[in-house]
N, C-alpha and C positions, 0 to 999 in steps of 0.2 A: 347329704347327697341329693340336690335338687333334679342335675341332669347326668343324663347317659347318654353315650356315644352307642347308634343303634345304627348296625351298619356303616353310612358315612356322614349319619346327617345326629346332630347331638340336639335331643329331644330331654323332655319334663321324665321323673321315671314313670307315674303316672300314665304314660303315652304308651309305653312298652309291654308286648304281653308275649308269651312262648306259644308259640303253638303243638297241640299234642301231638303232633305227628314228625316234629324237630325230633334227629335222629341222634341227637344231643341228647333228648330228653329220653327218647325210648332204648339207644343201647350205647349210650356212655359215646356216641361218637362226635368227640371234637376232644380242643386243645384248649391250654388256657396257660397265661402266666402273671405273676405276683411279682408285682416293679415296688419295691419300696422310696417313700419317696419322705426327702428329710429337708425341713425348710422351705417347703417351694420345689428342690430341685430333685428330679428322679436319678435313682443309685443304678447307672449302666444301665439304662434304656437301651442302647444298641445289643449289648448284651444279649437281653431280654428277649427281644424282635427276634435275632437273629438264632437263637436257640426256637423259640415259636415258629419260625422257615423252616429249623431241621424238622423239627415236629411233625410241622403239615406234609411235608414232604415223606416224611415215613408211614403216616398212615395217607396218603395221595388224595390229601383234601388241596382244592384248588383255592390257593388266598385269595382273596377279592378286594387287594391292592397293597401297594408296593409297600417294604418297608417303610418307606419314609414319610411316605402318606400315613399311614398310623401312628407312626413317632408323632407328627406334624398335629394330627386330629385327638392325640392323649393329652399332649399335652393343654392345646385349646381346651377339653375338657377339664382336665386340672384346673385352670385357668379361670371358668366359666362355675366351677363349686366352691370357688375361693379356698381351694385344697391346697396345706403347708405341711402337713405331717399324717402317713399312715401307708397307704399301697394304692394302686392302681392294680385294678384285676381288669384282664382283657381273656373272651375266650370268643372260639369261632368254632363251628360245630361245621357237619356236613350239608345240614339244611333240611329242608322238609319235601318229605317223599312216602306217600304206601307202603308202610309196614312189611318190611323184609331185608332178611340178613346181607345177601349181597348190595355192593353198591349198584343203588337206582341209576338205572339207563335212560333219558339223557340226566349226566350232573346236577344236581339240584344247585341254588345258589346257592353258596356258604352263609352259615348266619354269624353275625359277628354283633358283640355287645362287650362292653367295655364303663366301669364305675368306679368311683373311687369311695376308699373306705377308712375314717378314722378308727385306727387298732388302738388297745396299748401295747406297750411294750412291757416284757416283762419287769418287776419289781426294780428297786433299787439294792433288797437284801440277795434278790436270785442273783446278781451280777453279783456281788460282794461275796455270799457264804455259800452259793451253788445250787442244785436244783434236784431232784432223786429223780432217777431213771428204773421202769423197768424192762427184762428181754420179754421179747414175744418172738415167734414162731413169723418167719416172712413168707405170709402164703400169698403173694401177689404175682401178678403175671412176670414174662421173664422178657420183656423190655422197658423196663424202669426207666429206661433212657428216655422215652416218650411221656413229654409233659401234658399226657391226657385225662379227660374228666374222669376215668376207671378210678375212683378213690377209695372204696370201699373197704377195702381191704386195709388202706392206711386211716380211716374212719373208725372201723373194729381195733385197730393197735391203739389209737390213741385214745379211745373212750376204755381200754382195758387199763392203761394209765392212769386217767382220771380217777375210774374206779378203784384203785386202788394208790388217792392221793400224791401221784407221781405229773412231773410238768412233762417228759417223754417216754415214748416205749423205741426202745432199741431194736431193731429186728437182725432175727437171725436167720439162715437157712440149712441146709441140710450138711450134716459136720459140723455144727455151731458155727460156721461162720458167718461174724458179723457183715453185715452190710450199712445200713443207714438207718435214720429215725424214721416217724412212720410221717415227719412229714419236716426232716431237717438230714443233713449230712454230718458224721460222727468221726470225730480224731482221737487218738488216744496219746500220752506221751509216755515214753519211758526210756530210761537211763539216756533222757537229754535229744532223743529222738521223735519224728513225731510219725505217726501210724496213721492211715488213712485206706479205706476200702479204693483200690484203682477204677478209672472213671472207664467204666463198660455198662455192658445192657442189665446188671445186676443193680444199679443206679442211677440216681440223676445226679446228673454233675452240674450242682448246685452254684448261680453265679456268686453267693458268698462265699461258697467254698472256692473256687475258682480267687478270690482276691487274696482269700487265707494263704492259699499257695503260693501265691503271688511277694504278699509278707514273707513268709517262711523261705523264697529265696531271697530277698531282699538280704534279711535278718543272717542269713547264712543257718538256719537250720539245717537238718537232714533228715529230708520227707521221706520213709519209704511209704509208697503207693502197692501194696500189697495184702491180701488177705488175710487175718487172724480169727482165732476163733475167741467162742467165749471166755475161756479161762484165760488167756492171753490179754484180753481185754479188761477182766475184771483183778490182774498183777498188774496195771497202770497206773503209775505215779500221778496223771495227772489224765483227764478227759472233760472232752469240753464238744457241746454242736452247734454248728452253725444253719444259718436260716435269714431270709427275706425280713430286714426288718428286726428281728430279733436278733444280729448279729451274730456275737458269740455271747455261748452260754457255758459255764462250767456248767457242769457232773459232779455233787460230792458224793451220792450213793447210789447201786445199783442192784437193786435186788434189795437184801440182807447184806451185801459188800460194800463199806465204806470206804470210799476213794478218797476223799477227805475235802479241806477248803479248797479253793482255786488255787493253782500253783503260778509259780514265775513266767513259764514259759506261753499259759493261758491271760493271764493278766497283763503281758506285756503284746500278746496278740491282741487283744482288743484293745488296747488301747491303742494301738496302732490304726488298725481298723478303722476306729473312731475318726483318725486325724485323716486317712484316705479321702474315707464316707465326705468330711468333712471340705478338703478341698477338692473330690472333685464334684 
């Protein structure tokens, strides 16, 4: 990662610095999103953008330029890091203002920054034999729907995974009902059906999830977009989450409950997936 896109002009990283008073930095305020990008080509950019517009628009941060103007200046960066595989991270905060809770009067300018990142992706064995999950408690705010920098809370789920050798933590809320991973979206399958938390302010309605459903009408599945709890989750035939990049993942165990290897109806998702990703 040589350059960054800083604002509208794409600079050394080097050149780039935050300043302490970015309200980014002092109360979590701004947006961000994760374009995975395969080959050279990025996976629904439009997408992406256009979920990042609901964003600013919900927390009433002013863009400081049109979608297609950042589709336009990502990709040049892409472009300009000689980037073929990993993600594009773009985030814009509210900007830099004197320390205080309400929005500064007049609008500060938005800050916008934008890099790309060689990931790996998970294993060859986690696609093939599955990956252990554990539940944690989902104490985060209740508009999940907003893809803002507030991570903390999916920071603590996922380092409670780590710590206890797991690749995600499942989150739950109040009733055990599941919602998502602390930094992916979770299906479960059973008796030939597939379970998915519905896309409301309890989640993000994740653009890989969004193509999964997409497959699963294709496929002639039958999605219910409905809430379950844990024990409901943990009788599933088959469970698997999806994610930027990571695509699909089976689930073989969650907790002490083994779910088992990847089933039929996981394996013929991602592979499908794969041929989507692939052309377009």
């Amino acid at each position: 990662m040589q350059y960054v896109l800083s604002q509208d002009q794409i600079v050394k990283r080097n050149e780039v610095f935050v300043d302490f008073e970015d309200r980014g930095y002092q109360f979590g305020d701004g947006i961000y999103e994760v374009i995975g990008v395969y080959n050279k080509k990025s996976f629904r950019m439009k997408e992406h953008l256009e979920r990042l517009e609901r964003s600013a628009k919900n927390l009433q941060i002013t863009l400081p330029y049109s979608m297609e103007e950042l589709d336009q200046k990502l990709e040049e960066l892409r472009e300009r890091n000689h980037f073929e595989n990993g993600w594009i991270y773009v985030q814009i905060t509210r900007g830099v203002a004197p320390r205080n809770h309400p929005f500064p009067t007049p609008s500060p300018e938005p800050k916008l920054i934008g890099y790309t990142k060689e990931v790996s992706r998970p294993s060859k064995e986690s696609y093939e034999n599955g990956v252990d999950a554990i539940l944690t408690k989902d104490i985060r705010w209740l508009r999940c729907d907003i893809k803002s920098v507030n991570l903390l809370p999916n920071v603590l789920a996922k380092q409670e995974a780590i710590e206890k050798n797991c690749f995600e933590a499942i989150l739950y809320r109040e009733g055990g009902f599941v919602t998502e991973g602390s930094g992916t979206n979770v299906f479960m399958v059973k008796d030939n059906k597939i379970y998915t938390h519905p896309s409301n302010n309890y989640i993000l309605n994740g653009i890989t999830r969004q193509a999964v459903l997409e497959l699963c009408k294709e496929l002639e599945f039958e999605v219910i977009q409905e809430r379950f709890d844990q024990d409901f989750l943990l009788q599933a035939d088959e469970v698997f989450i999806t994610g930027t990049y990571i695509d699909i993942v089976p689930i073989k165990k969650i907790d002490d409950k083994v779910i088992g290897k990847p089933g039929p109806i996981t394996n013929m998702l991602r592979q499908r997936l794969q041929i989507k990703i692939e052309q377009e």
